[in-house]
C-alpha positions as CSV (number, residue, x, y, z in Angstrom):
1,X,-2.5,-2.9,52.7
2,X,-5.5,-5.1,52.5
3,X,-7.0,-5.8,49.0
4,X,-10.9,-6.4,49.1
5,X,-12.6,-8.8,47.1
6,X,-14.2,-5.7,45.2
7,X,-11.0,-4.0,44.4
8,X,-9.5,-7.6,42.9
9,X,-12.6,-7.7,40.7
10,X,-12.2,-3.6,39.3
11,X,-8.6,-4.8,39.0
12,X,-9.3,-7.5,36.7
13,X,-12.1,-5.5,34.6
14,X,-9.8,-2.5,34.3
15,X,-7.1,-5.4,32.9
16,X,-9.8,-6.7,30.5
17,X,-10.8,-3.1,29.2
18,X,-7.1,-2.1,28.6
19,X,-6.5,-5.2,26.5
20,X,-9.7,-4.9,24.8
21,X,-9.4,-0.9,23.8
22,X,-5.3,-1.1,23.4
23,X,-4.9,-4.3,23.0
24,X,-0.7,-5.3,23.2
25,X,-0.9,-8.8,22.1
26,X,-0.3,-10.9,19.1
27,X,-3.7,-9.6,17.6
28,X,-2.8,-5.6,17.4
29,X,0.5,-6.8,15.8
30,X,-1.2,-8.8,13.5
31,X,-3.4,-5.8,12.4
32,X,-0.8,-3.6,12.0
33,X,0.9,-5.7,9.7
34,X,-2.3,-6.7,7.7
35,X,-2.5,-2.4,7.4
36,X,0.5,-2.0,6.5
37,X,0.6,-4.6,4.1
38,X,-2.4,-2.8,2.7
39,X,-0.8,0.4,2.1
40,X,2.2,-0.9,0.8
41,X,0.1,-2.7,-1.9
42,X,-1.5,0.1,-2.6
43,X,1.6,2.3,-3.3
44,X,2.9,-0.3,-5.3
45,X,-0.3,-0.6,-7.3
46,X,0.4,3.1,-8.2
47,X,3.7,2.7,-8.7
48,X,3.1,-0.2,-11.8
49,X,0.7,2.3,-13.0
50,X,2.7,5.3,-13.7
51,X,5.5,3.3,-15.1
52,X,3.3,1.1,-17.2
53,X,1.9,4.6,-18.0
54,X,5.5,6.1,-19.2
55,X,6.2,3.1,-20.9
56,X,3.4,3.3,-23.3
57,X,4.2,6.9,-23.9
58,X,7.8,5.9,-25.0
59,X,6.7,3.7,-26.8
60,X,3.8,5.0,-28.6
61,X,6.0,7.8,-29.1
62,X,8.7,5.7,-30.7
63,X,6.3,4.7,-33.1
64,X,5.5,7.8,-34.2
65,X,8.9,8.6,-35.1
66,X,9.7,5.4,-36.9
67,X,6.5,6.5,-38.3
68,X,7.1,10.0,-39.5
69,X,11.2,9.4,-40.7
70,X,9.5,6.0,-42.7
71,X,7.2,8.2,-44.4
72,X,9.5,11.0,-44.8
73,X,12.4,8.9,-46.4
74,X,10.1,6.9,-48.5
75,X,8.5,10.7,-49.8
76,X,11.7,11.7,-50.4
77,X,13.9,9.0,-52.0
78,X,11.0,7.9,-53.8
């Protein structure tokens, strides 16, 4: 089979459009990492939020009680 001059050349562009469109080198790796990185930071963002979010519940709540049985011994003992 002879290759032509013309059929190296569409070779070589289709090469170059494959790597450009899916690229499979260090680049698309890099990407996905930088994405995935991203998401994970999100979901971790959320994550210190809803705990951060429970604990002042628990706490707040805690107060309230130390609140309420203070105010409820001192009423009633005193």
């Amino acid at each position: 089979m002879v290759v032509t001059e013309m059929e190296k050349v569409a070779s070589d562009a289709k090469a170059v459009a494959e790597e450009i469109f899916m690229p499979t080198n260090l680049t698309s790796n890099r990407l996905f990492v930088l994405k995935w990185l991203r998401r994970t930071q999100k979901v971790a963002s959320h994550i210190l939020v809803y705990f951060g979010t429970i604990f002042k519940i628990l706490i707040i709540g805690q107060l309230e009680i130390v609140a309420y049985c203070d105010s409820f011994l001192h009423i009633k003992f005193n």
